[in-house]
Residue, then its C-alpha position, 0 to 999 in steps of 0.5 A: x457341864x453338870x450344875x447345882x445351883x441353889x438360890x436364897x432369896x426372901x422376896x417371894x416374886x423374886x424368888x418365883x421369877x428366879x425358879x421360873x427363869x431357872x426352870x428353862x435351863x435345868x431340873x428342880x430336884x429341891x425347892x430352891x435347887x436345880x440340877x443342869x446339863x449345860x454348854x458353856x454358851x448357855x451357862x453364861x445365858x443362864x447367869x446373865x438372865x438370873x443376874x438381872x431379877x437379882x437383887x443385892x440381899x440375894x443369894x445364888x450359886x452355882x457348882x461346877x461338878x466334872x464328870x469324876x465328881x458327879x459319878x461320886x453324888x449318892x442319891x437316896x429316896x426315888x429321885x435320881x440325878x439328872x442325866x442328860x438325855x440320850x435323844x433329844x426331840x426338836 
């Protein structure tokens, strides 16, 4: 599954907890967003772990794009979007 998600969160050590904790599941293509290619096992993983370095005045979401939806983003400049990679090295 192909994911967006974007953070709002003010305190600067949340937020670097936040993007650090981000940083294992997916890829930073702006400050505060990531682009993810996920099973559903390690989307609930993510929302589990982001959830706890939460606090309430804190703001996360994560978008769904299906595969038909993600084919339609237009992206400009040398970033690209993320694709998932055609060989993985263990």
């Amino acid at each position: 599954m192909f994911l967006v998600v974007s953070y709002d969160i003010a305190d600067d050590k949340r937020r670097t907890r936040v993007a650090k904790k981000l940083k294992d599941f997916g890829v930073r293509v702006q400050y505060s967003v990531f682009e993810c290619i996920l099973e559903q096992e390690k989307i609930d993983e993510m929302k589990q772990e982001v959830a706890r370095l939460l606090d309430e005045e804190d703001s996360v979401k994560i978008y769904y794009l299906c595969e038909a939806c993600k084919k339609k983003i237009n992206s400009y400049g040398e970033a690209g979007v993320t694709e998932d990679p055609a060989v993985y090295i263990v």
